[in-house]
C-alpha positions in Angstrom: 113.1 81.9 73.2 112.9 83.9 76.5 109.1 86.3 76.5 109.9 90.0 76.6 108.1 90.3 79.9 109.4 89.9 83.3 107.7 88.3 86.3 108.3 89.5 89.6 108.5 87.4 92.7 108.4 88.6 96.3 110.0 85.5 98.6 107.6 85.5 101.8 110.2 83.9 104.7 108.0 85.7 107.1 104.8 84.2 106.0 106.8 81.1 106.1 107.6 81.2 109.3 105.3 83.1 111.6 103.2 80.2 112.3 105.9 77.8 113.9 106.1 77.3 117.7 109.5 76.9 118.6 111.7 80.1 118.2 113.7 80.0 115.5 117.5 81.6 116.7 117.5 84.9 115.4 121.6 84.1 113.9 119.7 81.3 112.0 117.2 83.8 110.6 119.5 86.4 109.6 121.6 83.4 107.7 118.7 81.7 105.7 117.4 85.6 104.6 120.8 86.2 103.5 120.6 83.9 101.6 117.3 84.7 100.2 118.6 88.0 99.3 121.3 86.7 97.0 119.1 85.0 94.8 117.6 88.3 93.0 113.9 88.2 94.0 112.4 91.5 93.7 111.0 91.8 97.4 111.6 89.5 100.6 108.7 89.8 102.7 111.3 89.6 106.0 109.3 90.5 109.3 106.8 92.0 111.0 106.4 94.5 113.4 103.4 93.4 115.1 102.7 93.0 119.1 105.0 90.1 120.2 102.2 88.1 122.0 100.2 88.0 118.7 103.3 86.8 116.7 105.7 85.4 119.0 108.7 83.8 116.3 108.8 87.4 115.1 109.5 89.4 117.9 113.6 89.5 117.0 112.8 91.4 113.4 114.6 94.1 114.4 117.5 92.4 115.5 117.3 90.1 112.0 117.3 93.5 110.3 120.2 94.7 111.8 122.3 91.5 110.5 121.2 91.3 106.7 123.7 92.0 103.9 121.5 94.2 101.9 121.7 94.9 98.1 119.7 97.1 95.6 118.4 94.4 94.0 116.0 93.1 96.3 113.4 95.3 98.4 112.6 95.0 102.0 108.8 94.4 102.9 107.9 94.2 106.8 104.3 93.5 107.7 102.3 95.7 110.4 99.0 95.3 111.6 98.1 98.9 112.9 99.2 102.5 112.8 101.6 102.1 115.7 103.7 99.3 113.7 103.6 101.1 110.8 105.7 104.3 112.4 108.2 101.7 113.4 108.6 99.8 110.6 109.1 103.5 109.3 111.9 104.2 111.3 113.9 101.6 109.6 115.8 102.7 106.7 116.1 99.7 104.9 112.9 99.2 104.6 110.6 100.1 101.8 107.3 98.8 101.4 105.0 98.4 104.4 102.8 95.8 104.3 99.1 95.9 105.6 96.4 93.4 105.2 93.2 94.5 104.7 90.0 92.6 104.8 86.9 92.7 102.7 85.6 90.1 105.4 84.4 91.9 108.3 84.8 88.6 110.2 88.2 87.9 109.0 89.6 91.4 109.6 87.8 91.4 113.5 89.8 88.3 113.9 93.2 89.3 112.4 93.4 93.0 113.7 90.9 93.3 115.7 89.0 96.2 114.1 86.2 96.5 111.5 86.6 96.9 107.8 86.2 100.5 108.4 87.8 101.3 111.5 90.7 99.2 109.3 90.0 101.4 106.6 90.7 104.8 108.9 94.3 102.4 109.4 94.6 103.1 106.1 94.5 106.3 105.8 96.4 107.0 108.6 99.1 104.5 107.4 99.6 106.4 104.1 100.2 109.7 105.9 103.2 107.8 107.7 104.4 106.1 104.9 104.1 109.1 102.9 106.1 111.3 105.5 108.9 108.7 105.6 109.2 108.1 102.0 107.7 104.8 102.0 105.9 102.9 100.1 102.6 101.1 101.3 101.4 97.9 99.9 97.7 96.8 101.3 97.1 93.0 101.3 93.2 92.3 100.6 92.7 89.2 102.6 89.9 87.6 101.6 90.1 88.9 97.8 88.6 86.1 96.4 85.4 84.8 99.2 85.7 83.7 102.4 84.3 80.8 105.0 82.5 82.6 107.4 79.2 83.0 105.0 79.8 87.3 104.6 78.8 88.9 101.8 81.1 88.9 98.9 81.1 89.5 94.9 83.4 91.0 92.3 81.5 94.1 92.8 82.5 94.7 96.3 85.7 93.6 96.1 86.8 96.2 93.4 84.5 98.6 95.6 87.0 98.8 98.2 89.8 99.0 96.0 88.1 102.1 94.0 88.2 103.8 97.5 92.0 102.5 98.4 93.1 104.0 95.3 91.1 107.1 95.8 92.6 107.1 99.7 95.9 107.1 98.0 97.3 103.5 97.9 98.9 102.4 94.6 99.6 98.9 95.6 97.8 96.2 96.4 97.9 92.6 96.1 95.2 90.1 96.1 94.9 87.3 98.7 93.4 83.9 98.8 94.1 83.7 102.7 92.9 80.4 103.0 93.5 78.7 100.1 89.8 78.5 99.1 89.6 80.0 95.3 88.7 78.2 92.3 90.8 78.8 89.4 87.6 80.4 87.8 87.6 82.5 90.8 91.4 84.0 90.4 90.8 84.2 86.7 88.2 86.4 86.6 88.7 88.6 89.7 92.5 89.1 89.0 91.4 89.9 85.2 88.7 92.5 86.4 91.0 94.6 89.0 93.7 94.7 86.4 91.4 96.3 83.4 90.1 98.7 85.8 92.5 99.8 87.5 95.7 99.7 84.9 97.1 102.0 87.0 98.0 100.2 89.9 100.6 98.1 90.5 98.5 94.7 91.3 100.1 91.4 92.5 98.7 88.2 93.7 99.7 86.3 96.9 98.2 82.4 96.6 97.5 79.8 99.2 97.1 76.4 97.3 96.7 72.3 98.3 99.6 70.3 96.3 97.0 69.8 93.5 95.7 72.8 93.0 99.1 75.4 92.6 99.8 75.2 89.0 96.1 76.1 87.8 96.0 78.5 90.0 99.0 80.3 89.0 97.9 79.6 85.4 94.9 81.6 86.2 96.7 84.6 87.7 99.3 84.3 84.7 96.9 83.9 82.3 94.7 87.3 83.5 97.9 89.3 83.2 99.2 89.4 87.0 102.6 89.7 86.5 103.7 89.4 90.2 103.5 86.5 92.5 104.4 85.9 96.0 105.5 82.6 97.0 107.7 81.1 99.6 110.3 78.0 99.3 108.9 74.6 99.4 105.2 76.3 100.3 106.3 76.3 103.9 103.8 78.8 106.1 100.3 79.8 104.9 97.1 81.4 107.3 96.4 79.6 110.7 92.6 80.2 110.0 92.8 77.8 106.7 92.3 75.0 109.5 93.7 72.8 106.8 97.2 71.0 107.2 97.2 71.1 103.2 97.1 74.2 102.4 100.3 76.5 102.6 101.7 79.2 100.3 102.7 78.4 96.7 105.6 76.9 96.5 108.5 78.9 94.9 110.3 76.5 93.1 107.0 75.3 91.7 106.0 78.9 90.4 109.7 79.2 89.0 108.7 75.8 86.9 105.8 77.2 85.5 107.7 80.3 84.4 110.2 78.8 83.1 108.2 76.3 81.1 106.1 79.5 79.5 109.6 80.9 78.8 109.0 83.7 81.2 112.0 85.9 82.8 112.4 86.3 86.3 115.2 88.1 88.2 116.3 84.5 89.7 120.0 83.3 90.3 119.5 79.9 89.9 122.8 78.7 91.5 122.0 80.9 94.4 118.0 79.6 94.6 119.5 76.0 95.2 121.4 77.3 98.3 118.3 78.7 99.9 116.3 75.4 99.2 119.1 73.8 101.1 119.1 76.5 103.6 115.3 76.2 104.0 115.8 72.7 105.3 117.7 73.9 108.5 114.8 76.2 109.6 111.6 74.5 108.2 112.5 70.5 109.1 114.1 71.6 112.3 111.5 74.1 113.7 108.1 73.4 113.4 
């Protein structure tokens, strides 16, 4: 018997593939997310606008843009680092939620953007006005969520901190990250447990990095806390460059689809079409790297 709840699963290609040298064709992009965006996940984290020398492979988004089939079951998510990316990311109609990560490790958020957690924090702010004006939605990554290598302070306490004064800024979505694949299952637990009964208002998903051994407890942990959205990305392809671990890569889709469907969970999947794309993967992910 099927649960009465639904899981929600945003496909992260553009995780996936941001990390990998060799340019990917932009006519193969366009064909693998087309794919993607038949299956019936409920975002696909597609591109980024970003400088082009920080994220080379990604430079073509618009272009891949401009060639997808879209649908209204799927939404679009494109990832920007700063204020300037965020107005053109605006400017593309398709698009609906504008992804921003944002650090609750000062060192981490130096080296991903550049700025300090609170000069990232006036991002913010600045980013919801845009978003705002052009009818967007902004979704604010904390990286970090759940500790961090670099020895910088960090606790439960700070953590829902920073969200107390996103949500006061104006953000209602937000999504926690284990950017390098380093929380326990104890960790996910009881963090993702404690941002959800405070702030029931929010719309609070969970974006893992995990070592082949460690996914399914990890997603247990999330599931089991109440997070009821996930992103993943097909055979765990991608993952943060800073993990400095060859092991570590994004949860797997077809493994988080397992788990659901083993607790008899419904997801908006169409399974005939989600064995295309693992097939499609293959031409990108085993060709490119």
């Amino acid at each position: 018997m099927k649960s009465t709840e639904t899981v929600f699963i945003t496909e992260c290609p553009r995780d996936a593939m941001q990390g990998i040298g060799a340019f990917i064709p932009t006519e193969l992009k366009i064909e693998y997310l087309n794919q993607l965006l038949q299956v019936g996940f409920d975002r696909l984290d597609f591109g980024s606008f970003v400088s082009p020398k920080a994220i080379p492979q990604l430079r073509d988004t618009r272009e891949v843009l401009d060639g997808l089939t879209l649908n209204s079951d799927t939404d679009l998510l494109a990832i920007v680092a700063n204020s300037r990316g965020a107005t053109e990311a605006c400017e593309m109609k398709p698009i609906s939620i504008i992804g921003f990560p944002f650090s609750v490790s000062e060192t981490f958020q130096m080296r991903n953007t550049n700025k300090s957690i609170e000069e990232s924090f006036v991002t913010v702010n600045e980013m919801i006005r845009i978003t705002s004006d052009a009818n967007k939605n902004l979704l604010v990554y904390l990286s970090m969520a759940f500790g961090n290598p670099y020895g910088d302070a960090w606790d439960t306490g700070s953590v829902l901190s920073w969200i107390h004064k996103l949500k006061a800024a104006g953000i209602k979505k937000i999504a926690l990250a284990d950017t390098v694949g380093m929380a326990s299952e104890n960790n996910v637990k009881n963090l993702t447990k404690a941002v959800l009964d405070t702030f029931p208002d929010l719309e609070v998903g969970i974006h893992l990095h995990c070592e082949p051994g460690n996914w399914h407890s990890k997603v247990a942990a999330a599931y089991d806390a109440g997070c009821r959205r996930f992103d993943s990305a097909i055979k765990g392809f991608g993952g943060c460059p800073m993990a400095e671990d060859d092991l570590v890569g994004n949860l797997a889709t077809e493994h988080l689809i397992q788990y659901l469907e083993q607790k008899n969970v419904e997801t908006l999947i169409n399974k005939e079409q989600f064995g295309k794309a693992l097939v499609a993967a293959d031409k990108i992910f085993l060709n490119y790297h």
